[in-house]
NURONU-92846 format. One record per residue (C-alpha): residue in three letters; x, y, z negated. Coordinates in Angstrom, 1 decimal, always signed. Layout:
! NURONU-92846
SITE  aa      x      y      z
SITE ALA      X      Y      Z
...
END
This chain:
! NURONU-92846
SITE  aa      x      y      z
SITE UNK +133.7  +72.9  -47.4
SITE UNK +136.8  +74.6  -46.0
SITE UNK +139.2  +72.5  -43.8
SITE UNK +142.8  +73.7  -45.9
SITE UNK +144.6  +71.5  -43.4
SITE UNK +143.2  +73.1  -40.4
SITE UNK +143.4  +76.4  -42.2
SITE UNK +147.0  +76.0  -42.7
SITE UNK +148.7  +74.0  -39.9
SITE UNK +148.4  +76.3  -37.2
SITE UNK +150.0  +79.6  -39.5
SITE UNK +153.0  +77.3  -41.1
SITE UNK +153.7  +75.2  -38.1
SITE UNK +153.9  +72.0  -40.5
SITE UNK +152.4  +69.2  -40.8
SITE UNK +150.5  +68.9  -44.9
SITE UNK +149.4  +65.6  -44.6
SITE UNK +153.3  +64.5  -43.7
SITE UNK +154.5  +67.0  -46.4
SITE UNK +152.0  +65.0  -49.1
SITE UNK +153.2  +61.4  -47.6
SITE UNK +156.6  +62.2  -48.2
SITE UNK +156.2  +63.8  -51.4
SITE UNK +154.7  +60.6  -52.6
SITE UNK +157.7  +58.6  -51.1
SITE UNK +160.1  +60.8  -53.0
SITE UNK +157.7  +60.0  -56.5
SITE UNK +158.0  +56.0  -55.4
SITE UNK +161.3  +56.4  -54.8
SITE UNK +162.3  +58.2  -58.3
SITE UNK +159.8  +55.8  -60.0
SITE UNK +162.1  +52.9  -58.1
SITE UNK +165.3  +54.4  -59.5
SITE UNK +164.5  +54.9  -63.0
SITE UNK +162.7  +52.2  -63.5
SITE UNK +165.7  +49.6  -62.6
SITE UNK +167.8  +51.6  -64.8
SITE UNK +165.6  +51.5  -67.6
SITE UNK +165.1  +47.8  -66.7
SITE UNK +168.7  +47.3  -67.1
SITE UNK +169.3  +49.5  -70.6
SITE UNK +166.2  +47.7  -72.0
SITE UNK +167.8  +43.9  -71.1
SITE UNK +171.4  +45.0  -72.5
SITE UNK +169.8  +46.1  -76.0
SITE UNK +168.7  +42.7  -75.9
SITE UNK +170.8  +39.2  -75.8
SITE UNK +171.1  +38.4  -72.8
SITE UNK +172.8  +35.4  -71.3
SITE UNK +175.4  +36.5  -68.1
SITE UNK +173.8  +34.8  -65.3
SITE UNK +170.9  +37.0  -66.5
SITE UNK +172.5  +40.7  -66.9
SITE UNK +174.2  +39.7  -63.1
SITE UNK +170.7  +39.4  -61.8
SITE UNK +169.4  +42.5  -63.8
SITE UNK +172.1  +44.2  -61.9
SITE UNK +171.5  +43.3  -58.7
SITE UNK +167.4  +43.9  -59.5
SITE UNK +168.9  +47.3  -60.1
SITE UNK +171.3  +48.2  -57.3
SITE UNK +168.0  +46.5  -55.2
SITE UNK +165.7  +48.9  -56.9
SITE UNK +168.3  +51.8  -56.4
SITE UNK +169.0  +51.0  -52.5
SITE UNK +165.1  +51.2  -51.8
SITE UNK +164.6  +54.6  -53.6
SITE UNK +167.9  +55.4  -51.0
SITE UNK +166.3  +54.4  -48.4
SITE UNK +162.7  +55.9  -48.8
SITE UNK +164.4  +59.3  -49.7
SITE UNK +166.5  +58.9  -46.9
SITE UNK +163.8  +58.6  -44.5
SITE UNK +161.0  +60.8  -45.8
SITE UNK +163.9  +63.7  -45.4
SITE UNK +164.5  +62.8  -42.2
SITE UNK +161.0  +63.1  -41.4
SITE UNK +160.3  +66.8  -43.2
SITE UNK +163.7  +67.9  -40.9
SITE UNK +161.8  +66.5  -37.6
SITE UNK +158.7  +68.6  -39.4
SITE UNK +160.6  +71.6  -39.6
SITE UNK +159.7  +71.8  -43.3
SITE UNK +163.0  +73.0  -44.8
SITE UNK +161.0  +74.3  -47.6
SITE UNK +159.4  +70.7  -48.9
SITE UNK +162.8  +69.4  -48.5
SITE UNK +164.4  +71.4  -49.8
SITE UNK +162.3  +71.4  -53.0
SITE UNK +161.7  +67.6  -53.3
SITE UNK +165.5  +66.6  -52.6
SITE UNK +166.8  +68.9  -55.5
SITE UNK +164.3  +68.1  -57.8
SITE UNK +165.2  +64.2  -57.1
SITE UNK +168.7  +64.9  -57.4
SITE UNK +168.4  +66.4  -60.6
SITE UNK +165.9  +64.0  -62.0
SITE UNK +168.3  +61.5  -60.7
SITE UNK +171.7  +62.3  -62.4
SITE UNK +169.7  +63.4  -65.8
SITE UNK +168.8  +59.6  -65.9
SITE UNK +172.2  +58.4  -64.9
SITE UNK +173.2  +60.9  -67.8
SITE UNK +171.4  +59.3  -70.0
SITE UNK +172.2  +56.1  -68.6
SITE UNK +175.8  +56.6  -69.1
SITE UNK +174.8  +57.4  -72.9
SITE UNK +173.0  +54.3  -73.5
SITE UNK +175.7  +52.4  -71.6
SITE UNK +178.0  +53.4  -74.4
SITE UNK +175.9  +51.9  -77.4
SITE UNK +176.7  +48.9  -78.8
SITE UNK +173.6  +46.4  -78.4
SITE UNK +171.8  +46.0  -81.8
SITE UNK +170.1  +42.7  -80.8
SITE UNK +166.7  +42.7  -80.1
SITE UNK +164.2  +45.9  -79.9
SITE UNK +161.2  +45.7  -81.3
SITE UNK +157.9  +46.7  -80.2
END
């Protein structure tokens, strides 16, 4: 069985197994973010008492400082890396995925609740 990550260390100069870690952080990360917001959009379409959309929110902005965080800090790990490439990748692809959710957070922001959602 070939050794990749012996294979190709030494020719890129990076480290894979760091490059997979923090790929997986920014995955946790996005899960985090989108899944507080659709935590919150799911609670509003249903009635909710005030005390109870205040802690949703603060569930969220919780949810939403940890993705921060983890994204902050596997970056900072693929610049020590020297892997420009990885980071670059994975921070525009969380960008985008992020403002495509706030996008269609803002949208379902807008509707007016229709009591409670079935399922």
């Amino acid at each position: 069985m070939i050794d990749y990550v012996a294979v190709v260390s030494p020719e890129l100069g990076i480290n894979p197994w760091g490059m997979l870690g923090c790929a997986l952080t920014y995955a946790a990360a996005l899960f985090a973010a989108v899944d507080g917001m659709a935590d919150h959009l799911v609670r509003r379409a249903q009635k909710t008492t005030p005390a109870e959309v205040h802690a949703l929110r603060l569930k969220m902005g919780a949810k939403i400082a940890a993705a921060v965080i983890a994204v902050g800090t596997a970056a900072i790990v693929l610049a020590i890396d020297g892997n420009w490439i990885a980071l670059s990748v994975l921070s525009v692809v969380f960008v985008a995925v992020v403002v495509w959710v706030g996008f269609v957070y803002a949208q379902g922001s807008r509707r007016v609740p229709v009591g409670r959602v079935g399922g």
